[in-house]
Each structure stands twice: as C-alpha cells, then as structure tokens.
PDB file of N, CA, C and O in Angstrom:
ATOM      1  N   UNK A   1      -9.323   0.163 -37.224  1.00  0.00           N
ATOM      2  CA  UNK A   1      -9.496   1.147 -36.169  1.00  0.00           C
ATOM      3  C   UNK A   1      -9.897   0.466 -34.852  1.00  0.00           C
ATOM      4  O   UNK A   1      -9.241   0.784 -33.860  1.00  0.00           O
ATOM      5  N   UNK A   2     -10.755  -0.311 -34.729  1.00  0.00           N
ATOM      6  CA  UNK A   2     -11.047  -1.276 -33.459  1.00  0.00           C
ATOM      7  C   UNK A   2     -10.004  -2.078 -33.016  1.00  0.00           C
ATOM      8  O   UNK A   2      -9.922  -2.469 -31.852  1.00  0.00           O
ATOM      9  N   UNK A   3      -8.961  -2.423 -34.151  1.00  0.00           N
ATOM     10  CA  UNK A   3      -7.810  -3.114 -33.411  1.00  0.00           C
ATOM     11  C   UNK A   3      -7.074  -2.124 -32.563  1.00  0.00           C
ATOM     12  O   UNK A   3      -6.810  -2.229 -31.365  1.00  0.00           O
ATOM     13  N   UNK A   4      -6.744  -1.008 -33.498  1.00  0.00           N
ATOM     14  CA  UNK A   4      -5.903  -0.272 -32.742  1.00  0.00           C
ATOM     15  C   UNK A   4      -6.692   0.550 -31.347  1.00  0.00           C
ATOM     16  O   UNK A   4      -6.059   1.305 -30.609  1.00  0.00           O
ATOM     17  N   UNK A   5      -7.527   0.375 -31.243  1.00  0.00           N
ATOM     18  CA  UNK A   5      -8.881   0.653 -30.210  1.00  0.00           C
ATOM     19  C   UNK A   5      -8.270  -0.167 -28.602  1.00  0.00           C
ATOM     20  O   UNK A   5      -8.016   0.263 -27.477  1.00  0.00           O
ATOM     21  N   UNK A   6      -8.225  -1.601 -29.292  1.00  0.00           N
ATOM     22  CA  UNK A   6      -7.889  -2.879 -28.313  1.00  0.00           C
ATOM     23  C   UNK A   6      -7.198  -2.725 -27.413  1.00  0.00           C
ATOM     24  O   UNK A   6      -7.227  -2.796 -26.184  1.00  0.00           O
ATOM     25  N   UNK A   7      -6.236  -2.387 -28.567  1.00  0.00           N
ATOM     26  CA  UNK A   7      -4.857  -2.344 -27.762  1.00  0.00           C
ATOM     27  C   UNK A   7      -4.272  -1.525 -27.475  1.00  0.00           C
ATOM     28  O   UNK A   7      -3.154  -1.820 -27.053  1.00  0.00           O
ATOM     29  N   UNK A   8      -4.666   0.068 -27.521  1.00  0.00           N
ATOM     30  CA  UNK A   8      -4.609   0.912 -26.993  1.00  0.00           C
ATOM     31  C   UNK A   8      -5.273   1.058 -25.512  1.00  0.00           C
ATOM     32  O   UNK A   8      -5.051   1.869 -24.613  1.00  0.00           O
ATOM     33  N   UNK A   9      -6.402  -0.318 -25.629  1.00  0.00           N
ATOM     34  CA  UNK A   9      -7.587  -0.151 -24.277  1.00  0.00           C
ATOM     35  C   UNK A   9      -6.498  -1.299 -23.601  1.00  0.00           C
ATOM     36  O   UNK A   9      -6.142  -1.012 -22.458  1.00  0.00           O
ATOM     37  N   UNK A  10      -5.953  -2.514 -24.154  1.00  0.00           N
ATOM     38  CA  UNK A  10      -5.082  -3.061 -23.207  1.00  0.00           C
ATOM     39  C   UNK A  10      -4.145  -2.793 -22.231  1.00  0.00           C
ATOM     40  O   UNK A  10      -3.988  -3.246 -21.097  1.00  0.00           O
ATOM     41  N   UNK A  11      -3.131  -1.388 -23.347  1.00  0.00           N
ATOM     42  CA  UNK A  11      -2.143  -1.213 -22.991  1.00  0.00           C
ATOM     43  C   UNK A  11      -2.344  -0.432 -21.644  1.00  0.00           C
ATOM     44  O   UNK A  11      -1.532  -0.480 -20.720  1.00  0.00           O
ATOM     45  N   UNK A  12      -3.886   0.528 -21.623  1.00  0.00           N
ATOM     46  CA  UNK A  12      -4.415   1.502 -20.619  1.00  0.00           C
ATOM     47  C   UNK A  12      -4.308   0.660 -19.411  1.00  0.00           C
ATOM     48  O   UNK A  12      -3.592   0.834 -18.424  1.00  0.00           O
ATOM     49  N   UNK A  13      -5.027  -0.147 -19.630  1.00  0.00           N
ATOM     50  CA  UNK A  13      -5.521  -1.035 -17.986  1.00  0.00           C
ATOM     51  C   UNK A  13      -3.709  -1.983 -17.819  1.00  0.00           C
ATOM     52  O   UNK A  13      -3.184  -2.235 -16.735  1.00  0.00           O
ATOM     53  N   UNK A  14      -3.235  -2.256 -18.907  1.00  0.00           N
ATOM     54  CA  UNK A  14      -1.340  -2.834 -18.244  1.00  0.00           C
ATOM     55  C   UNK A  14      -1.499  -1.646 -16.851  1.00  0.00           C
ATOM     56  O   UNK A  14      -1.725  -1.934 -15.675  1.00  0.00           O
ATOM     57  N   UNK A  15      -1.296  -0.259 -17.456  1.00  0.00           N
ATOM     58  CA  UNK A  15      -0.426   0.781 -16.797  1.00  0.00           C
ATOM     59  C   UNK A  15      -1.374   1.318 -15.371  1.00  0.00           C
ATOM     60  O   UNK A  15      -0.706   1.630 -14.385  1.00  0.00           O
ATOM     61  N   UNK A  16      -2.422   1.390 -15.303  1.00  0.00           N
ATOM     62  CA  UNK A  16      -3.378   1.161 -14.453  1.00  0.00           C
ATOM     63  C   UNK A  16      -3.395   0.111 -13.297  1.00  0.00           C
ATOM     64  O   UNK A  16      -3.925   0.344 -12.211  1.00  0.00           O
ATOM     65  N   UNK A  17      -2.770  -1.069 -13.615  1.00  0.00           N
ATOM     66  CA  UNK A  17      -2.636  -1.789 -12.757  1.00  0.00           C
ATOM     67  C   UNK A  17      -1.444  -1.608 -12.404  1.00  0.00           C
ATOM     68  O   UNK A  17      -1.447  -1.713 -11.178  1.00  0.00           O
ATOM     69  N   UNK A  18       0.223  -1.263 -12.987  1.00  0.00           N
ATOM     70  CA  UNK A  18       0.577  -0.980 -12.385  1.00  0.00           C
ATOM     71  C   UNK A  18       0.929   0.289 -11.526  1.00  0.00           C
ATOM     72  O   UNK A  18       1.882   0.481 -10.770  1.00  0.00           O
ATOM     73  N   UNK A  19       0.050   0.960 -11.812  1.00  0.00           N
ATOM     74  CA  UNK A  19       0.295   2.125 -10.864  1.00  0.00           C
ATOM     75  C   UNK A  19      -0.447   1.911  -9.625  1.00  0.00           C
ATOM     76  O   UNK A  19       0.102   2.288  -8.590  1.00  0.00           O
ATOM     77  N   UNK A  20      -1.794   1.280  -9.537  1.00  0.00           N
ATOM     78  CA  UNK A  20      -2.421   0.354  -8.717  1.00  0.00           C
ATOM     79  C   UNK A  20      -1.347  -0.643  -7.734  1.00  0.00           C
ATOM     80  O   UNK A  20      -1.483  -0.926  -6.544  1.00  0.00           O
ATOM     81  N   UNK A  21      -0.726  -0.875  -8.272  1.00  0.00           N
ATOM     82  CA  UNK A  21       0.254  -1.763  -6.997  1.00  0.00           C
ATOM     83  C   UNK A  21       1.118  -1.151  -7.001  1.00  0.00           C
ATOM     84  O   UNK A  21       1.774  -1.921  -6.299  1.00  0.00           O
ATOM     85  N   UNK A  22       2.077  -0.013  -7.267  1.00  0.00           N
ATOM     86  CA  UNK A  22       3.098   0.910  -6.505  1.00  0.00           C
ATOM     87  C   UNK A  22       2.022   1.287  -5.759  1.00  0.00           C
ATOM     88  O   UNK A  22       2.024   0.667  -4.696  1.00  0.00           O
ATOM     89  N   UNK A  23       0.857   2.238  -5.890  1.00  0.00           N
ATOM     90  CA  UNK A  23       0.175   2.796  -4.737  1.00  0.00           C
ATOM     91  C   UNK A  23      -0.100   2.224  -3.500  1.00  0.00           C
ATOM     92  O   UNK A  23       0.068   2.838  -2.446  1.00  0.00           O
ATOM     93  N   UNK A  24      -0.554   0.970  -3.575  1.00  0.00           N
ATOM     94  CA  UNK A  24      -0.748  -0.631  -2.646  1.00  0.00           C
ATOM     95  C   UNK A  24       0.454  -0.543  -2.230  1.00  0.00           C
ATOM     96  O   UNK A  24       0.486  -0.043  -1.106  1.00  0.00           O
ATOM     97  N   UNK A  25       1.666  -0.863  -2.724  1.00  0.00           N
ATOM     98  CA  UNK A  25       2.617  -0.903  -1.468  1.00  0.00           C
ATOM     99  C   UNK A  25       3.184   0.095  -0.696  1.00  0.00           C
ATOM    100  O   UNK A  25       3.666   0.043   0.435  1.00  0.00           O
ATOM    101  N   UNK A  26       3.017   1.278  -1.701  1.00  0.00           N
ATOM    102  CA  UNK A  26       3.128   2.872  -0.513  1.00  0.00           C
ATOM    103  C   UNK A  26       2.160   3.049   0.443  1.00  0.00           C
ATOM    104  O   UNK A  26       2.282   3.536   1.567  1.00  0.00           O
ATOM    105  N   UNK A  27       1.145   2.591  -0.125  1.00  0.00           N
ATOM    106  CA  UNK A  27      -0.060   2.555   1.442  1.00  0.00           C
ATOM    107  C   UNK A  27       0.592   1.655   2.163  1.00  0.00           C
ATOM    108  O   UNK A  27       1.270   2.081   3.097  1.00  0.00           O
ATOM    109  N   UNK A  28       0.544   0.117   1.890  1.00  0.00           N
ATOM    110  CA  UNK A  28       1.060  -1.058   2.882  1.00  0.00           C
ATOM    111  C   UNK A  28       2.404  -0.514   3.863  1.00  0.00           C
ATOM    112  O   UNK A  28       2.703  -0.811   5.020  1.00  0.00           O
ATOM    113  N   UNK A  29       2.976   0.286   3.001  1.00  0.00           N
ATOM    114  CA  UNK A  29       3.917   0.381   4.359  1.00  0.00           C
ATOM    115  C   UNK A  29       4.301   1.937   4.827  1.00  0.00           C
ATOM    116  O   UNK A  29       5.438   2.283   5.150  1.00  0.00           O
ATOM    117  N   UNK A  30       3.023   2.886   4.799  1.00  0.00           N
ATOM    118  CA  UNK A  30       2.983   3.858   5.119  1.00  0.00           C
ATOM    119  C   UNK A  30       1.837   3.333   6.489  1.00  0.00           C
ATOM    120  O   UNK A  30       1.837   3.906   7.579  1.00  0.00           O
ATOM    121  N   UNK A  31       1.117   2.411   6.223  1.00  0.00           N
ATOM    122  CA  UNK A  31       0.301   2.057   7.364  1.00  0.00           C
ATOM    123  C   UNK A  31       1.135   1.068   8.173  1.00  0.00           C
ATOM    124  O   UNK A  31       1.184   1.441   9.345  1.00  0.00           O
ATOM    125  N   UNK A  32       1.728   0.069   7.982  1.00  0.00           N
ATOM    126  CA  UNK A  32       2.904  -0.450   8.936  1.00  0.00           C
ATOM    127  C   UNK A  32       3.715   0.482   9.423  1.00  0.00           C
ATOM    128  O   UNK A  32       4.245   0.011  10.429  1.00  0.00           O
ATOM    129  N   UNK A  33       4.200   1.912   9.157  1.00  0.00           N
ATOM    130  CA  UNK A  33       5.002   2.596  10.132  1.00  0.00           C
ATOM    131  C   UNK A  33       3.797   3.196  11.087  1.00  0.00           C
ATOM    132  O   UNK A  33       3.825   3.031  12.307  1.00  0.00           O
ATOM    133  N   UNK A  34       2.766   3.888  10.435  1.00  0.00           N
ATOM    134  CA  UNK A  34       1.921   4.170  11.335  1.00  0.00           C
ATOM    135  C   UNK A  34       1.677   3.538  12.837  1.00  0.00           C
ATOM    136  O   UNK A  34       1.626   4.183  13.884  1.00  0.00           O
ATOM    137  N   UNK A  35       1.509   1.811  12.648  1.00  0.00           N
ATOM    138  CA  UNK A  35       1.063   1.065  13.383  1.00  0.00           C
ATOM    139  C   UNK A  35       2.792   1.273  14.125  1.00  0.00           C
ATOM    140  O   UNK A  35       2.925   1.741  15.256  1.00  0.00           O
ATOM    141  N   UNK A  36       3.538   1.005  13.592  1.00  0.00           N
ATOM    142  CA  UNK A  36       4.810   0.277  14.842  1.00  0.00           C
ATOM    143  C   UNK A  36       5.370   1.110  15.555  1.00  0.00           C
ATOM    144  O   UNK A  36       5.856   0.915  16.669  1.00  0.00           O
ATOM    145  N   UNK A  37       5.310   2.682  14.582  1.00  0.00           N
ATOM    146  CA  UNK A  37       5.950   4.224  15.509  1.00  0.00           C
ATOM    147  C   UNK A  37       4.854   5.008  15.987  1.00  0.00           C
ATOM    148  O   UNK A  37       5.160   6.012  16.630  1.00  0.00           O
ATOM    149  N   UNK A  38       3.475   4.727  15.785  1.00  0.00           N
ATOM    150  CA  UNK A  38       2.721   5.515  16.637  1.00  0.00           C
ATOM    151  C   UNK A  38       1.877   5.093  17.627  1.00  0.00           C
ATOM    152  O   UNK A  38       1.773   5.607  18.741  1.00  0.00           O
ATOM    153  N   UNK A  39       1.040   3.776  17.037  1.00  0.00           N
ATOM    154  CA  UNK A  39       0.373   2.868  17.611  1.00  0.00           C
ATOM    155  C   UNK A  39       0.540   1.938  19.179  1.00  0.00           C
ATOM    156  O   UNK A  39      -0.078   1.654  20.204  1.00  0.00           O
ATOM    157  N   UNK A  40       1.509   1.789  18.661  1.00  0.00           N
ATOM    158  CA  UNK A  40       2.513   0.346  19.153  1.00  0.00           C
ATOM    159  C   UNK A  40       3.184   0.606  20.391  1.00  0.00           C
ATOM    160  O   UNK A  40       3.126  -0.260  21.264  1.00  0.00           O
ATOM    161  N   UNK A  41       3.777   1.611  20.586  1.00  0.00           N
ATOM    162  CA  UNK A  41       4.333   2.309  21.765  1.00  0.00           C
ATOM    163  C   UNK A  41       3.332   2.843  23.212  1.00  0.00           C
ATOM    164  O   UNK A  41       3.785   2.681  24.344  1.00  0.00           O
ATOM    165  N   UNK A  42       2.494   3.231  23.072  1.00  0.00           N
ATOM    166  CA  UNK A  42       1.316   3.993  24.146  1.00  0.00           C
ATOM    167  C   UNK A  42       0.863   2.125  24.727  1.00  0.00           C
ATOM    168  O   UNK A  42       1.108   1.574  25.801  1.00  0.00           O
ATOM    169  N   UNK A  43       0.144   1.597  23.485  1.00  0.00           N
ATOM    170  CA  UNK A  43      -0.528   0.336  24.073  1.00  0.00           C
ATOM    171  C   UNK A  43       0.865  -0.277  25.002  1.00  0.00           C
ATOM    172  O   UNK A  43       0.696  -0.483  26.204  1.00  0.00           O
ATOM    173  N   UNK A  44       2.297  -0.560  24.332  1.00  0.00           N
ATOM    174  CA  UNK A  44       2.685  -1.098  25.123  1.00  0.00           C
ATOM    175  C   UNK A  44       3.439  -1.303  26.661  1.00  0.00           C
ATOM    176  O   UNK A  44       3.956  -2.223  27.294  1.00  0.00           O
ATOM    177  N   UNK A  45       3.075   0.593  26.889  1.00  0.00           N
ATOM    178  CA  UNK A  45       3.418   1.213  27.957  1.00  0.00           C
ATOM    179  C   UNK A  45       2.068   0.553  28.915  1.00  0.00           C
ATOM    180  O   UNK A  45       2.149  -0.376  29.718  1.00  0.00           O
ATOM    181  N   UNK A  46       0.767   1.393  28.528  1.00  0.00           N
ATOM    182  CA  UNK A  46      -0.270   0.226  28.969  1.00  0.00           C
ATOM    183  C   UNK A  46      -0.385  -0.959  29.401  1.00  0.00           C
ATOM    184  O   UNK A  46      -0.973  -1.304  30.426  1.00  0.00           O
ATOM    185  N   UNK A  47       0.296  -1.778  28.466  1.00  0.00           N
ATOM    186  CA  UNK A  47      -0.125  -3.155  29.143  1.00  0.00           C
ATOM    187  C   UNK A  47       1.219  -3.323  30.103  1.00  0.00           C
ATOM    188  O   UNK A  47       1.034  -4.012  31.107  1.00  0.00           O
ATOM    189  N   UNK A  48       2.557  -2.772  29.913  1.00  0.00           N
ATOM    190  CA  UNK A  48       3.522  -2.808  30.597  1.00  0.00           C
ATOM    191  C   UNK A  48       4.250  -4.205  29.892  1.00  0.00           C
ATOM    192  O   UNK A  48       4.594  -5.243  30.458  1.00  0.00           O
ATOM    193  N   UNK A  49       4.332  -3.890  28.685  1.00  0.00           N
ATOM    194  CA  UNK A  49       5.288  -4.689  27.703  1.00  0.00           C
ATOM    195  C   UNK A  49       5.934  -4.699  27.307  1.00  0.00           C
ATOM    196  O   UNK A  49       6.379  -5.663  26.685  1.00  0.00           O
ATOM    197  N   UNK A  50       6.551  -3.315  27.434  1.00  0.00           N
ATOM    198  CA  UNK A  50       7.488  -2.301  26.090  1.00  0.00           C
ATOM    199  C   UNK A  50       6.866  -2.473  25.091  1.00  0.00           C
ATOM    200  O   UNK A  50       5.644  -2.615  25.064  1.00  0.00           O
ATOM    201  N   UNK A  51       7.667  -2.488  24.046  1.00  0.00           N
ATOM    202  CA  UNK A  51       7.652  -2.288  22.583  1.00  0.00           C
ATOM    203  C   UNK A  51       7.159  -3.769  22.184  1.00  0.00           C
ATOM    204  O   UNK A  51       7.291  -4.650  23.034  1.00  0.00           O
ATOM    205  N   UNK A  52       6.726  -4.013  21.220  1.00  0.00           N
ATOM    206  CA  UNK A  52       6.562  -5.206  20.213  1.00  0.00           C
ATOM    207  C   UNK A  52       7.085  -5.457  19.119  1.00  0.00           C
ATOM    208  O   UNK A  52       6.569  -5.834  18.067  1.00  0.00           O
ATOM    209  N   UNK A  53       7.989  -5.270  19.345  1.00  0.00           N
ATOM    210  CA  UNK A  53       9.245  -5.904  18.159  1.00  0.00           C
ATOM    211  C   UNK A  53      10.014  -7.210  18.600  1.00  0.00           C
ATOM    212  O   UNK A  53      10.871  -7.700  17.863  1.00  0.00           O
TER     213      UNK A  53
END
C-alpha cells in the first residue's frame, strides 16, 4: 500500500509541474504582449522614439 502511495504521490507532483510550466509560459507571454502593445507605445511617443521593435 505505501508503494502504491509513492507513486501515486510521484505521478501527482509529474502533472503538477507540468501544468506549472504551461501556466509559466501563458503568463510569460501574456505579459510580453502587455508590455509591447500597451506599454511600449505611450513611452515611446514620450521620449519621441516611436516604437521599440
């Protein structure tokens, strides 16, 4: 019963982590559009740069 305990507790934290890094990269590049289509534009009218791409 403790084996099957184990590796039932292994298999938990496999799937945990990866749902942990799909989430990490939907943040990572839900915050990179943030920054380049909302951010990015006002400052570079400001400094009189255009865009930063």
């Amino acid at each position: 019963m403790l084996k099957e305990f184990k590796e039932f507790a292994v298999r938990g934290n496999v799937v945990d982590l990866a749902v942990g890094v799909i989430i990490g990269g939907a943040f990572g590049k839900v915050v990179s559009s943030v920054v380049n289509d909302i951010l990015m534009p006002p400052i570079g009218k400001l400094t009189g740069r255009g865009e930063f791409q």
